[in-house]
Every structure is written in C-alpha cells, then in structure tokens.
N, C-alpha and C positions, 0 to 999 in steps of 0.2 A: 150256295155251292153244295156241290154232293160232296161228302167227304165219309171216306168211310175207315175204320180207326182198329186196328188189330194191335189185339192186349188188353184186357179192362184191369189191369192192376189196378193200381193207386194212382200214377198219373195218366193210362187209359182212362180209367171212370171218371175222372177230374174234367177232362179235354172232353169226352163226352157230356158228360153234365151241364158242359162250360158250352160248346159250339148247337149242340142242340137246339136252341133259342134263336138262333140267327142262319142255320143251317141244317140240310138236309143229313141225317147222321145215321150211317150203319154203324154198328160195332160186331167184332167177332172174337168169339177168347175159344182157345184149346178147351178151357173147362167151360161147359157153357152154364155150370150154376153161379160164374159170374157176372153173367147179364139176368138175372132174377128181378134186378130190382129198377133199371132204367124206365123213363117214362120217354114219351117225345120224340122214340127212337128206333129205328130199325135194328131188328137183332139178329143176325145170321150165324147160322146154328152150323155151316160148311162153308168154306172157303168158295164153291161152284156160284154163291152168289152173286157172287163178287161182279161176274159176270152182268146180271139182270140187274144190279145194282147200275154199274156203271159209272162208278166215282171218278170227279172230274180232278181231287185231291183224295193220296190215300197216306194217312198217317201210321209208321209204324212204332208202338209204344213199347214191344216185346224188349226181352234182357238182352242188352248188349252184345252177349255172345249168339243169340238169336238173331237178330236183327239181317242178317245178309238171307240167311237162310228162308225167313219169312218173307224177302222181297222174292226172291226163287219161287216161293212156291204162289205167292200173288200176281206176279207177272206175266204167266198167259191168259191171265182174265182178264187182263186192265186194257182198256182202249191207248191208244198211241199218244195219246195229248195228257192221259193221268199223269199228275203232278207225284212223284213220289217223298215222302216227306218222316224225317225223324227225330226224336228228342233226347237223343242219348246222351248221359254225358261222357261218355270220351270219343272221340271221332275219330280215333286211329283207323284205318283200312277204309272208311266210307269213302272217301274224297277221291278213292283210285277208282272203289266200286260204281259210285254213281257217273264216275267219266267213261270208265268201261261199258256204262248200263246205255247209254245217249241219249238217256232222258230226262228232263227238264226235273230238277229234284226244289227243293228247299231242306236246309238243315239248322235247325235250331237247339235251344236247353234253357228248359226255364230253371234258372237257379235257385229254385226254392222246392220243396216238395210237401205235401200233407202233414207228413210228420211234426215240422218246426214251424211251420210256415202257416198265419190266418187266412185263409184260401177264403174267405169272406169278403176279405182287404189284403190287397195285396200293394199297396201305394207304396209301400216299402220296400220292395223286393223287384229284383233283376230279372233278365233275361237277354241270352246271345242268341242271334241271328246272324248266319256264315256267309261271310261277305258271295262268297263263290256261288250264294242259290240261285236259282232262277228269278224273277224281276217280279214274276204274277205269285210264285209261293212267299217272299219276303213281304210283298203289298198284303198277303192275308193273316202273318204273323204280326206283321206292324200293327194290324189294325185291331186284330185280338186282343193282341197284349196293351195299346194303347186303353181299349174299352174299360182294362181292368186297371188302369192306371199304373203298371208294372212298366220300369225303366228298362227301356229297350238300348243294348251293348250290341256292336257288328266289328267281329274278329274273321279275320280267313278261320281254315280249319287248324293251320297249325296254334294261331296265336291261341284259340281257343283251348287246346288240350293243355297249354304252356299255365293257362290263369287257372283252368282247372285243378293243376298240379299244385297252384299255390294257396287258391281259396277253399278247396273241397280237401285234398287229399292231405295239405300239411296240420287243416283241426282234425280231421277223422284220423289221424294218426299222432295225435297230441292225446286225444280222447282215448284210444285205444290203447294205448301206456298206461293213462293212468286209472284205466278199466283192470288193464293186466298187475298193477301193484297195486288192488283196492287192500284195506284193509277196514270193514266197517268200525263205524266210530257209534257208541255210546251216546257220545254228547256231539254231536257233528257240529262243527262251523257251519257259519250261511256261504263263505265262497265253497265251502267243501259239499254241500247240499246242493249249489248252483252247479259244480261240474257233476255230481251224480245225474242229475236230472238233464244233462246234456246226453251224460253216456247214455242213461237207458230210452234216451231215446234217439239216438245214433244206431244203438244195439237193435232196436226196435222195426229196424229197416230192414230187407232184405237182402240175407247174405250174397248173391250174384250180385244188386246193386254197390254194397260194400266193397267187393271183390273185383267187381272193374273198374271201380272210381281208382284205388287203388293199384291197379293193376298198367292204367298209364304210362307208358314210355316213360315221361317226364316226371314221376311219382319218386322216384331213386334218389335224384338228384334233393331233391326237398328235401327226404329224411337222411341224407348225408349234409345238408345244410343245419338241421334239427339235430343231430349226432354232433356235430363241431360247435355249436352253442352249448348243450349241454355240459359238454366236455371243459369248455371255458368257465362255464359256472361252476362246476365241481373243483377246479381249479382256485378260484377265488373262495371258494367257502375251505377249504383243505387251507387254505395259507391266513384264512383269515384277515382276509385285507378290503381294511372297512374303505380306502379311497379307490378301489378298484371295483368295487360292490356298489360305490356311490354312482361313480362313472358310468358302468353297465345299468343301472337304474335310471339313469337320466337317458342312455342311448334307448332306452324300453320304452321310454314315458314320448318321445322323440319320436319313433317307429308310429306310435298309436293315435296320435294327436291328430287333431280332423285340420286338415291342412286348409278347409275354405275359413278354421275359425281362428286358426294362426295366423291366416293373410291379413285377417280383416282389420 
C-alpha cells in the first residue's frame, strides 16, 4: 500500500521505520531536517507531493491540536478513495470531523510511546482501534499491530477517550504531583528512585502531547476522583486509625490484583 505519513516526531518516525518494510512510504514534516536520516523512503520536502505521491492511505502523526488543520491542508491533493488515518490520543472532535469529511477514515492509538515503551518488543503493550473506522483502514492496523505482536483493544470513539482518561491521564497526573512536591533526597529510597525515573521521563515528552492527554473532556472527572481519595487518606492518617488504614490497604491491594491470577 502507498501510505504517506505527515509528522516524523517520535511516533511519525516510528510508523515510518516500522511500515517501510512492507510498504510504499512518503513521509513529510514542517521541519524537513526531520527526515535527515530515514532510509527505504520517500521524503517530501512540500506538501504538492502529495499529489504525484498518490497515497492510497495517509496517516496523520502531527499534535493533536494540529491534526484537523493538517487534514485541510492534505485534502485537495488526495484521490477520493485515500483512506485518511490518525493516532492521536484523545479523539474529541475527530468523529464529527471525519463524518463531516465523507471519507473513509481509520482511527487508531497505539498506547505505548518511544519513551517507556521497547519499540524492539512490543508483545507487551496495547493498542486501540475505533470501532467506527473504515473495514480496509482497521484490516491494515490489525495486521500491523498483529506483526508486532501488540494486543489489539476496539472501543467506539467515546469509549476510547473515557479509558484514556483513566489509563494515561490519571498516572500522568499522579506523576505530576509528585514531580510538583519533589524534594531531592540525599539517600533516596529504590521506590523513591522508581517514581523519579518515571517522572523524568513522563517530563521527557513533549509538552503539547502532555497538554492534550490532559486536556481530555473526561480528564476532570479522574482528578476529582484522585482529590476524594486523597482527602480520605489524609483523613485516616490525621485521626490515626490503624483499622481504617488496614481497611483502605486491603481495598488497594484489591484494586491491583491481576484478576486472571485471582480466578485461577
């Protein structure tokens, strides 16, 4: 398949890297000393290529707040049958825009990014695919994500921003606390060394990624769930009450517990 992929950030160059091998692959970035180093691959240095390109899929990788804007401005180069395709994680506004657009879309998010994640091995790690895509963009994500051995999830667009708001935005806003009250330590504990090494490389990401994960519809609700635990715990440590402390300990241990190893 042609597929031609605008953004070579961090998971532009990835998906480039990644589809290269099995696919015909333009990439295009605003800056174009981003494409310096791809091998395997067409690199359009103006959007007019787009055109002579001809992509039968075009992925868009750009920041979230970009992303409508970029389809604007790729749309009168694309033939009528381009799949138009994106891996954002929050999906708010897409789902009106690609019904408004009448083009056959796919919309995906691979939950894992460069940063944390062994992009070598991925057998680990997830990824959504919205239920509402087109039939021939989900059969090219299935098959991707399959090759790499990544557990493939299919949410509509709401259910997705909803898991969003509890898997991405309620750690990055765990982290983000305890980034905002660091005090370095001297002698650091190993769990106190494990959550540094979380935060700086949460921090590590870029601010607009941070900022829209965040920024979520459903993102409010979490840290007003995150705000009334707290407040409960402060509660029990303030009165000192070692059977209420036990209690909320076991409900912790409870919450965390891998539930296929509890059935078994």
């Amino acid at each position: 398949m042609r597929v031609f992929i605008m953004g070579a950030g961090r998971m532009g160059a990835w998906l480039t890297e990644e589809l290269c091998w099995d696919h015909e692959v333009c990439v295009y970035d605003a800056d174009p000393r981003r494409l310096k180093y791809f091998i395997k691959v067409r690199r359009a240095l103006d959007l007019a290529e787009l055109s002579d390109f001809d992509p039968e899929l075009l992925i868009n990788c750009v920041t979230l707040g970009d992303t409508v804007a970029a389809f604007e401005a790729a749309l009168p180069r694309l033939g009528p049958d381009c799949i138009l395709a994106d891996i954002a994680s929050v999906k708010s506004g897409l789902a009106d825009y690609y019904r408004e657009s009448g083009r056959p879309f796919v919309s995906s998010h691979p939950m894992f990014g460069p940063t944390f994640a062994n992009i070598r091995d991925l057998r680990d790690e997830s990824a959504v695919i919205i239920s509402e895509s087109c039939e021939k963009g989900k059969a090219f994500f299935r098959d991707f994500y399959a090759r790499l051995g990544v557990r493939i999830f299919e949410y509509d667009f709401a259910g997705h921003d909803e898991t969003v708001a509890y898997s991405l935005a309620t750690p990055f806003a765990s982290t983000m606390v305890f980034a905002a009250c660091m005090k370095h330590q001297k002698a650091p504990g190993t769990t106190f060394k494990k959550h540094m090494a979380i935060a700086k490389g949460l921090l590590a990401e870029d601010d607009r990624l941070l900022a829209e994960t965040m920024f979520n519809p459903r993102t409010v609700r979490q840290l007003e769930l995150i705000g009334s635990k707290l407040a409960y715990l402060k509660h029990i440590i303030d009165q000192k009450d070692y059977e209420e402390m036990r209690r909320f300990l076991a409900a912790l241990r409870s919450n965390i517990a891998d539930p296929a190893i509890e059935g078994s």
